[in-house]
Steps between C-alpha positions, in 0.01 A plus 500: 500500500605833387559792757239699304279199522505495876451825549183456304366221718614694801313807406167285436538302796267558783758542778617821292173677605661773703182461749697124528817647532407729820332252653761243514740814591306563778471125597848489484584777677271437775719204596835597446391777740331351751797259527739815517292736729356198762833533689447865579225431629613205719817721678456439794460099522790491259734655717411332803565138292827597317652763676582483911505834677471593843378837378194496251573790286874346408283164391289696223788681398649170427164424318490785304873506401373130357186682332754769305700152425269430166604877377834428487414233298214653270712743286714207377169287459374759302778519246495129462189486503445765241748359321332173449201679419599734223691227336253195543169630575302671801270230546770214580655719725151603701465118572870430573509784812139360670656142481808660659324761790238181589766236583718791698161616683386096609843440579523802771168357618685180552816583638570393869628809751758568701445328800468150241814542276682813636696748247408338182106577549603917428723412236278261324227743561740796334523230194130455463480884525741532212317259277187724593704816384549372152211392407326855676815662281324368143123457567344832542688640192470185287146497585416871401708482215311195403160690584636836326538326168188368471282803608284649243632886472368747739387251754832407572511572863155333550619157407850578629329611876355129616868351506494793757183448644628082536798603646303729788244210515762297595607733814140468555476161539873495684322741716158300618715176482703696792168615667318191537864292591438744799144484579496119471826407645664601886809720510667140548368294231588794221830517604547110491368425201199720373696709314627211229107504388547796281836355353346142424216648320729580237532182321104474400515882411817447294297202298233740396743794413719256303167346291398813425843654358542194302193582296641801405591611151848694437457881423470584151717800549792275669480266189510759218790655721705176500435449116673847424752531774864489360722302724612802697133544607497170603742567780222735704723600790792626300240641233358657794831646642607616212245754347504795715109603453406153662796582756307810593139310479610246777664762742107688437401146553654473833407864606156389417477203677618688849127536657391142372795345759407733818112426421508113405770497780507734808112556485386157450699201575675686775174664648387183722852501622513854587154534631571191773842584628532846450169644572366243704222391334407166531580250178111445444475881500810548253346193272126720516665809369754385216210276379279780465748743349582255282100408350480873466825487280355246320177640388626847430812370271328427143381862569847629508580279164165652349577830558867459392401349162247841439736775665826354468721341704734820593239690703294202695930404602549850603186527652491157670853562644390860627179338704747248624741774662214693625326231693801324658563693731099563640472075411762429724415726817117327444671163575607560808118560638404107413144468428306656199769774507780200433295378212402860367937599489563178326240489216555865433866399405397239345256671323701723285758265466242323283494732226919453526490167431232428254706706267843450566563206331361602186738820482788276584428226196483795313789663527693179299538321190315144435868353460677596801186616706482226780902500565509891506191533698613241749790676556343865581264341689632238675859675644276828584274207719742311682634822627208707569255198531685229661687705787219684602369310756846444673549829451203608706574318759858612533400901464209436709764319787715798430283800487226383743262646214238273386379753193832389337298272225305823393809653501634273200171487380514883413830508362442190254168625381693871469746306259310300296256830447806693416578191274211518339522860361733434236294223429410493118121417462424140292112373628437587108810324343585132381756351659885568395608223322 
């Protein structure tokens, strides 16, 4: 069979339906994420099986220096990982990483503590971490890439916004996975062995992601790429390195993607952390409040991707990161109240972070061409991550130790938001324009 031949089937196949496409994006990305985000979540029983501490606080330091672990690792699973998809195909790739994050994740579920096989339970649970990390480092920009290519013009961020909205799901479901452990288990029983539920559930999640990416066709736009590329093309990272306008697209790329890492990050996974042991909330509080912050992301984010694909994606950015700045601050001061208060500073956040993130993605895909777009995008996006993202919640803890200032998350909330808007006013406007091939 000819190339041009399977490009025709491709294009008539059903799984090319970009409606197809998001959904099994979104299916995807649920559990890659809920395998990446569950340990967050779980903090505090993780530290108290791997780590030994006399003093609590040096514990979940430990167990969030292991939670920036996968960062380290994502930038350099990005670049293979985009690698492998720019030269062999997106959808491959998108089934390859789940396979990888879903034996790491029931693994870490498995793995004995401490007190059963001393040292080597941290270290093996750093490995499993790692393996987490580069998977995490190709999915989400495999998986919008994927989604980008086969959106209809000027719906782009529509289709591209439920890999988002499966990836927040996924903290969702992290979340009330944490909230009933607590509610139906004692103090005791979580910290023995409730908190391997989550982790196990990953294998029968992993089957359905897996089914579904398998049915998937490859982009159209990724095959006509590969058909013209000269052989120079078809080494992506140096291709990528080597022009300087895709140079300056992933340093916009990374600017960009500041506000995504403090929100995904410091205001969600960290928040049950943060609301329990620094504000003294208890965990079934802290579970309440990022679950509801969270369903409020989730209904308000297609908005944010409507609203980018008729205005543009420059002002709801700017705008988005503004809100974001503005309500920090306020948010954060309504936490420490508890109650309706607690909930009302979260979801406010969250709130305009929503409009952030249901266009973000879209802007990024679209600042790149089809032949080195998931390798230069994974490296913007993935480097500006593991250093804003992944040591944000150590870092909150150690400024928060240091300062004695629990508003230090808003803090970095307002000055990533302030960069990413900055980012964003150079930003050239492309909701009305095909993808750069």
């Amino acid at each position: 069979m000819t190339q041009a031949d399977h490009t025709v089937r491709h294009d008539h196949h059903a799984g090319s339906s970009p409606r197809r496409v998001a959904a099994g994006a979104a299916v995807g990305q649920f559990v890659e994420w809920y395998d990446y985000g569950i340990y967050g979540f779980l903090a505090v029983p993780i530290a108290a099986t791997f780590f030994a501490s006399q003093d609590p606080t040096t514990a979940l330091l430990s167990t969030f220096a292991v939670f920036a672990v996968p960062f380290v690792a994502r930038p350099f699973g990005g670049v293979l990982c985009g690698y492998l998809a720019d030269r062999f195909g997106r959808q491959k790739v998108l089934v390859g990483v789940l396979m990888l994050i879903s034996a790491a994740t029931v693994l870490i579920g498995l793995l004995p503590g401490l007190a059963t096989i001393g040292i080597a339970a941290p270290i093996l649970l750093v490995l499993f971490r790692l393996m987490q990390g580069v998977s995490a480092g190709g999915e989400i920009v495999s998986a919008m890439s994927f989604v980008a290519e086969h959106a209809p013009l000027g719906k782009r961020a529509f289709y591209m916004c439920w890999g988002q909205t499966g990836s927040f799901l996924a903290l969702l479901a992290g979340n009330l996975a944490g909230l009933g452990l607590t509610v139906a288990l004692s103090e005791e029983q979580l910290l023995a062995w409730g908190w391997r539920i989550p982790f196990l559930l990953a294998l029968p999640l992993a089957l359905i992601g897996i089914y579904l990416r398998r049915r998937l066709d490859e982009s159209p736009a990724f095959l006509a790429a590969l058909k013209a590329a000269s052989a120079e093309q078809r080494q992506p990272l140096r291709a990528s390195l080597a022009v300087p306008a895709v140079r300056r697209a992933i340093m916009r790329c990374g600017a960009l993607s500041l506000l995504n890492s403090s929100g995904y990050y410091a205001l969600l996974t960290y928040m049950p952390t943060y609301l329990k042991t620094e504000l003294g909330h208890s965990q079934g509080q802290a579970f309440a409040a990022t679950g509801t912050a969270v369903a409020v992301l989730l209904v308000l984010i297609p908005f944010g991707a409507v609203l980018a694909d008729r205005i543009g994606r420059r002002p709801v950015i700017i705008g988005a990161s503004l809100a974001v700045a503005l309500t920090a601050v306020p948010g954060f001061l309504l936490l420490r109240q508890g109650g309706l208060s607690m909930v009302l500073g979260l979801t406010m956040i969250a709130a305009a972070f929503a409009f952030y993130t249901g266009t973000i993605h879209a802007a990024l895909a679209e600042l790149f061409p089809t032949s080195v777009r998931v390798t230069a995008y994974s490296v913007g996006y993935n480097f500006s991550t593991a250093v804003f993202g992944g040591a944000a919640p150590f870092l909150m803890i150690y400024l928060i130790g240091l300062t004695g200032s629990s508003l230090i998350p808003a803090v970095y909330m307002v000055l990533t938001a302030l960069g990413t808007g900055i980012a964003a006013l150079s930003l050239g406007e492309t909701r009305a324009a095909e993808l750069p091939n």
